[in-house]
C-alpha positions in Angstrom: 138.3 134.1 99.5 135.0 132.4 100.8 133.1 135.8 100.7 134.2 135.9 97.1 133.2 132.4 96.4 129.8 133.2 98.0 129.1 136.3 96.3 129.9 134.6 93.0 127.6 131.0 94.2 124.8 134.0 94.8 125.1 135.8 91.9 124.8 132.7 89.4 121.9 131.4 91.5 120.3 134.7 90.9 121.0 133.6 87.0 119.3 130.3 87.2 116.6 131.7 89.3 114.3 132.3 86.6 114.3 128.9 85.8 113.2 127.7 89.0 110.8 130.2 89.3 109.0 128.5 85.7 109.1 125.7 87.4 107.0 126.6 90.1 104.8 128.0 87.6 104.3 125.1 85.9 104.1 123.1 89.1 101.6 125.5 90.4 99.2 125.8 88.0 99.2 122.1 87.3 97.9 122.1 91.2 95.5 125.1 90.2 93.9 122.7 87.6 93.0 120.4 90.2 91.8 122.9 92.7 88.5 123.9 92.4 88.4 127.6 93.5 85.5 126.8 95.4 86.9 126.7 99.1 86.8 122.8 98.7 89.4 120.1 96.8 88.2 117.0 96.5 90.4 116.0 93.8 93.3 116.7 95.8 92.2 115.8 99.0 91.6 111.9 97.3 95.4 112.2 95.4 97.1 109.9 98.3 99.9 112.7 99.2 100.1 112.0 102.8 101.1 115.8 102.8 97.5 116.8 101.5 95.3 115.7 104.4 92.9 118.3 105.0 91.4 121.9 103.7 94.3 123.7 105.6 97.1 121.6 104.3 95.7 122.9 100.5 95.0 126.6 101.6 98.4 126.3 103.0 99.7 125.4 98.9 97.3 128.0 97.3 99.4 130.5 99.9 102.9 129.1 98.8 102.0 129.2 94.9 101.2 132.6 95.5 99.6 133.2 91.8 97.8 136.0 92.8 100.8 137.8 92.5 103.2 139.4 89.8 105.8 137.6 88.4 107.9 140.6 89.3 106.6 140.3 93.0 106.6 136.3 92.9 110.9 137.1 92.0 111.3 139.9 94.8 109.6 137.1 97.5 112.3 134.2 96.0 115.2 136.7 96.5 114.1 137.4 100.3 113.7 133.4 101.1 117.0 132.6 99.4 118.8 135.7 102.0 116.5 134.9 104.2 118.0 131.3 104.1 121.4 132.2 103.7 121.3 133.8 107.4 119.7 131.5 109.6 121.9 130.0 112.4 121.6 126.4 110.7 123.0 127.7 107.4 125.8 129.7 109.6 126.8 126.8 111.3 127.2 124.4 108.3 128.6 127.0 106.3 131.6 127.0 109.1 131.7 123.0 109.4 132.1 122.8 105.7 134.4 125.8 105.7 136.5 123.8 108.5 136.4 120.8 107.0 137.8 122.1 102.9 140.5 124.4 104.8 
């Protein structure tokens, strides 16, 4: 019964992944307006985000943006993070405590 439940929460995440995956687009070239392409971002390394501190921390969001890929690649990579997710040993465990806790 919870494999079945799963299955099904999977599949109509699948289904409302292209959704998120706009988002990100949009979200990502919103940053790419700001970048300048240049190997430097000054206009983001001024924004305030404590999170955006130094030419690493925006390398490290060009490489999670990915836009230099398909849109039919950019999909395949979601799909791997989401199972990817699904089976650490964090996600096991509170997949059993909640599983405990409903039953």
């Amino acid at each position: 019964m919870v494999r079945r439940h799963a299955n099904l929460f999977i599949t109509l995440f699948a289904l409302v992944c292209p959704s998120a995956i706009d988002l990100h687009l949009h979200a990502a070239f919103r940053f790419a307006d700001l970048d300048t392409h240049d190997g430097s971002a000054p206009q983001l390394l001024s924004t305030g985000i404590n999170e955006l501190k130094s030419e690493s921390d925006i390398q490290y969001v060009r490489d999670a943006f990915a836009l230099d890929i398909s849109e039919e690649e950019a999909m395949s990579r979601f799909k791997k993070l989401i199972f990817k997710s699904l089976n650490t040993t964090a996600t096991q465990i509170n997949n059993a405590i909640h599983i405990l806790a409903h039953s």
